[in-house]
Steps between C-alpha positions, in 0.01 A plus 500: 500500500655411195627705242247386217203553762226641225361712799851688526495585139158589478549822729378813447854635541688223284601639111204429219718204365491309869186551521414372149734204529239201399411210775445247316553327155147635324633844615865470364581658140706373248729199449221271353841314391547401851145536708245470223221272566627095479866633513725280671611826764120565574427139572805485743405816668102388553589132610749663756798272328760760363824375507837718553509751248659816357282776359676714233409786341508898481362750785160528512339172292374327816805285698419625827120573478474121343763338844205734715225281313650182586572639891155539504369174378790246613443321825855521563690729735630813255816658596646817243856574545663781254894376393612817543456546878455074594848310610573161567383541865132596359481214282595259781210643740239445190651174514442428837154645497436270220587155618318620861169573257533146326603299845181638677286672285540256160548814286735587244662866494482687175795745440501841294807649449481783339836652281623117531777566207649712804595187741857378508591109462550453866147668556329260215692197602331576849185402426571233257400170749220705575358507176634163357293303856209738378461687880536786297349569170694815346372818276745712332427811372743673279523748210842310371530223307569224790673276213784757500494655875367266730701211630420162276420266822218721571403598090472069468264481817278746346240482262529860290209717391601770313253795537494738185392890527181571466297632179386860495145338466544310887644850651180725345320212675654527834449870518143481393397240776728773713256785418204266595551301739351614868640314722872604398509706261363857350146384455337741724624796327410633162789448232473554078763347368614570118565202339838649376631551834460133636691414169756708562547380918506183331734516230754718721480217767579260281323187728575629765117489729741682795597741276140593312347454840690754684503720192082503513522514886728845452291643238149436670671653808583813360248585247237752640149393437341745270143631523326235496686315747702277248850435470587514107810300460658617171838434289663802616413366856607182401806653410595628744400255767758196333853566460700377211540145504852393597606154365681293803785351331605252728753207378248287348320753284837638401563187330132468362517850366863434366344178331208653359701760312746240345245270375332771372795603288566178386159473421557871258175612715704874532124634687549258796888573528496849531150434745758254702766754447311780658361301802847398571644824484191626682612266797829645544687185298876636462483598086804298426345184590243519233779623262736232570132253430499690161848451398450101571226498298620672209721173469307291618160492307603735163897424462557545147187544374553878623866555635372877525323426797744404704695819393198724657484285797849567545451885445181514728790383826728766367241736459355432874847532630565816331159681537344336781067483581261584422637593135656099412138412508490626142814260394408245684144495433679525117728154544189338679299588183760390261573152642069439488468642161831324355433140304622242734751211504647330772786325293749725670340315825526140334840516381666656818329174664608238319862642465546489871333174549787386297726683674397377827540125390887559439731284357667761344741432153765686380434783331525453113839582369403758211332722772783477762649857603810628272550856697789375657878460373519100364170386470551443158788265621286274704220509218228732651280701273615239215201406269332860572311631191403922545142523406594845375697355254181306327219654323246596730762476773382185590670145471391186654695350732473350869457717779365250738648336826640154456227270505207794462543461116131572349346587846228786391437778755317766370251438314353884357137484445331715193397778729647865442821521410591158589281361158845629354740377676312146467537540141859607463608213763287277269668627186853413692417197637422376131802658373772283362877612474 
C-alpha cells in the first residue's frame, strides 16, 4: 500500500492533521498563486501532465498533502523516497521498476522525494537519464531554496513552484472544517470555540496547518467537557495547547532574513530593522553577524552624510564583545536605529567604485614629483618633494595643487550629495574647486 493511501491516513488512530490532510484539489487550502482555478499547476495536475518539478516552501503550507493529491489522481505508478534515508541503490531499483512499468504496462512513474535539498550529486546525477527520456517524471519537495542547495542539473530539469505560508485566515479555516467534519475529524463531539483562541493557534503557527492542527487536536483532547457536554476551547487553552513558535533558520532564510534587515535600513524603515533584527536574533543568528551587516552599512548607504553612525556601529561590536547578550541588544538595536534614521548618501559607495575601477585598469605613472617622499637622507638631492606647497602655510590651509596619479588628472570620485552633513562638505569642495591661487 502506498504511503499516500488516503485510507491509511484516514485512521482512527492517525494524528488530527493526517487525518485532515485534503484528497483532492477542491479540498486543498491555500496557494491560489499556484492551484487556483485556471492556474497553470491546477491544469497540469487535472490533465494528469505535470512535468518534473520542485515544490518549495515552509513546513506546513501543503508540499506533501498537494504530491498525495496528484498520487491520487495520476495514472502513473507513484513511488516516495525521503533523501535522507534513499541511496543510489534505491534510486536505481525505482529505475528499474520504471522502465519495466513503461515496457509492459505503457505507464510513466511519478517520483516524490521528499527533503530533496538532502541528495548528494552522485545521488541526483543518478536519476538524471531517467528524467531527461521522461520514464520518470520527478517531484521535489524541499523547505530550501533549491537555487542555492540543490545540484543545478537537477534545479534546470525542474519547473519550480514556490509555496508561501499560509494566512492566519486559511489556518482558522482548516481547524473549523476540523471541528466539523464527521468522517475525520471532531464533528461528533460538542466543541465552543472562542473566536480569540483560533486566532491565537493561528497566529502562533504562523502557516503552519501541522502545527494549528495538532495544536486543536491537543487541546480538544484534553479539555473536559463541562455540564452540558461541551468542550469550551478558550485562549488560556489555546495557550497552552501551542508552544512558542520557533523560526527554522535554515541557510536560505538566513540570507532572506539577513536581506530583509539591510534593505530595510537602507530604506531608513528603523520598525522593520529592529522586527528583522529580533527574528534573527530570535533564531539563534551569531550577534556579530548582524553587527558586522551594520558596520557595512553605515558606509555604505549614509557615509558622510552622518559619519556618527558608523562610530556607534563600531561601539555596538565593542560593546557586544565587552558585555555580551542579551544586554548589546540595546546598542545594537541603537546603531540599527541610527543608520535607518540617518539622511542617506551613497557617495562614499560611488567614489570607492570608480577609484578602483581605475585602479584595476593599470598603467600606472610615476608618481608626481612635488608629492614624492623626503623622510629619507638625499631626497632633496634627487629632487623629491620639490614643487611641494604646505596647505598650512595658506589661508584656510588650503592651496591648489595636483594630487592626482599621472594621467587621472580631473577624474572626480566622490561626488557628496546635499544630505546631512555632506550638503557642507559639497559646498566647501565647491567653494575650492572655484578657488583661484
Amino acid at each position: 500500500m502506498d504511503l499516500f493511501d488516503m485510507a491509511a491516513a484516514a485512521s482512527v488512530s492517525s494524528p488530527l492533521a493526517d487525518r485532515m490532510r485534503p484528497r483532492s484539489l477542491d479540498e486543498f487550502i491555500g496557494q491560489e498563486h499556484l492551484v487556483g482555478r485556471g492556474r497553470l499547476l491546477r491544469r497540469a495536475i487535472e490533465a494528469d501532465r505535470l512535468t518534473s518539478s520542485i515544490f518549495y516552501g515552509p513546513p506546513g503550507c501543503g508540499k506533501t498533502t498537494l504530491a498525495s493529491i496528484i498520487a491520487g489522481q495520476t495514472s502513473s505508478q507513484f513511488v516516495q523516497l525521503n533523501a535522507v534515508t534513499s541511496g543510489v541503490a534505491d534510486v536505481r531499483e525505482v529505475i528499474r521498476s520504471a522502465e519495466e512499468q513503461r515496457r509492459y504496462a505503457g505507464k510513466s512513474t511519478l517520483l516524490l522525494l521528499d527533503e530533496c535539498h538532502r541528495w548528494s550529486k552522485a545521488q541526483s546525477d543518478s536519476i538524471l537519464p531517467a528524467i531527461e527520456r521522461g520514464i520518470i517524471r520527478f517531484i521535489g519537495s524541499t523547505t530550501e531554496n533549491p537555487m542555492v542547495s540543490m545540484t543545478p542539473a537537477i534545479v534546470s530539469r525542474c519547473r519550480v513552484f514556490r509555496f508561501e505560508p499560509l494566512g492566519e485566515e486559511d489556518v482558522i479555516r482548516a481547524m473549523q472544517h476540523a471541528m466539523h467534519d464527521r468522517e475525520r475529524g471532531f464533528g461528533e463531539m460538542r466543541i465552543a470555540a472562542e473566536p480569540r483562541a483560533l486566532e491565537h493557534i493561528a497566529h502562533t503557527a504562523g502557516g503552519d496547518v501541522r502545527a494549528a492542527l495538532n495544536a486543536l487536536e491537543l487541546a480538544v483532547l484534553t479539555t473536559p467537557a463541562s455540564e452540558d457536554g461541551v468542550i469550551h476551547l478558550t485562549l488560556e487553552v489555546a495557550e497552552e495547547s501551542i508552544q512558542k513558535p520557533m523560526v527554522q533558520c535554515d541557510e536560505s532564510l538566513y540570507y532572506d532574513m539577513l536581506s530583509a534587515f539591510c534593505k530595510s535600513m537602507r530604506g531608513s524603515d528603523s520598525d522593520a530593522a529592529l522586527a528583522w533584527f529580533a527574528r534573527l536574533i530570535y533564531a539563534g543568528v551569531d550577534p556579530h553577524l548582524i553587527v558586522r551587516r551594520i558596520m557595512v552599512h553605515a558606509s555604505e548607504d549614509v557615509g558622510m552624510a552622518n559619519p556618527q553612525a558608523m562610530q556607534l556601529a563600531a561601539a555596538a561590536g565593542t560593546i557586544l564583545d565587552t558585555v555580551g547578550m542579551p544586554e548589546a541588544r540595546l546598542s545594537i538595536a541603537q546603531a540599527v536605529i541610527a543608520v535607518c534614521e540617518s539622511p542617506k548618501s551613497d557617495a562614499v559607495t560611488v567614489a570607492v567604485g570608480r577609484a578602483f575601477a581605475d585602479a584595476e585598469k593599470g598603467g600606472f605613472g610615476a608618481v608626481p614629483v612635488a608629492l614624492r617622499d623626503t623622510h629619507y637622507a638625499g631626497a632633496a638631492r634627487i629632487g623629491s618633494g620639490e614643487g611641494y606647497l604646505y596647505p598650512h602655510d595658506f589661508p584656510g590651509h588650503w592651496v591648489r595643487q595636483n594630487y592626482m596619479p599621472e594621467g587621472l588628472q580631473g577624474h572626480v570620485y566622490y561626488e557628496p550629495t546635499d544630505m546631512g552633513m555632506e550638503a557642507g562638505i559639497r559646498e566647501r569642495k565647491a567653494k575650492r574647486d572655484g578657488k583661484e591661487q
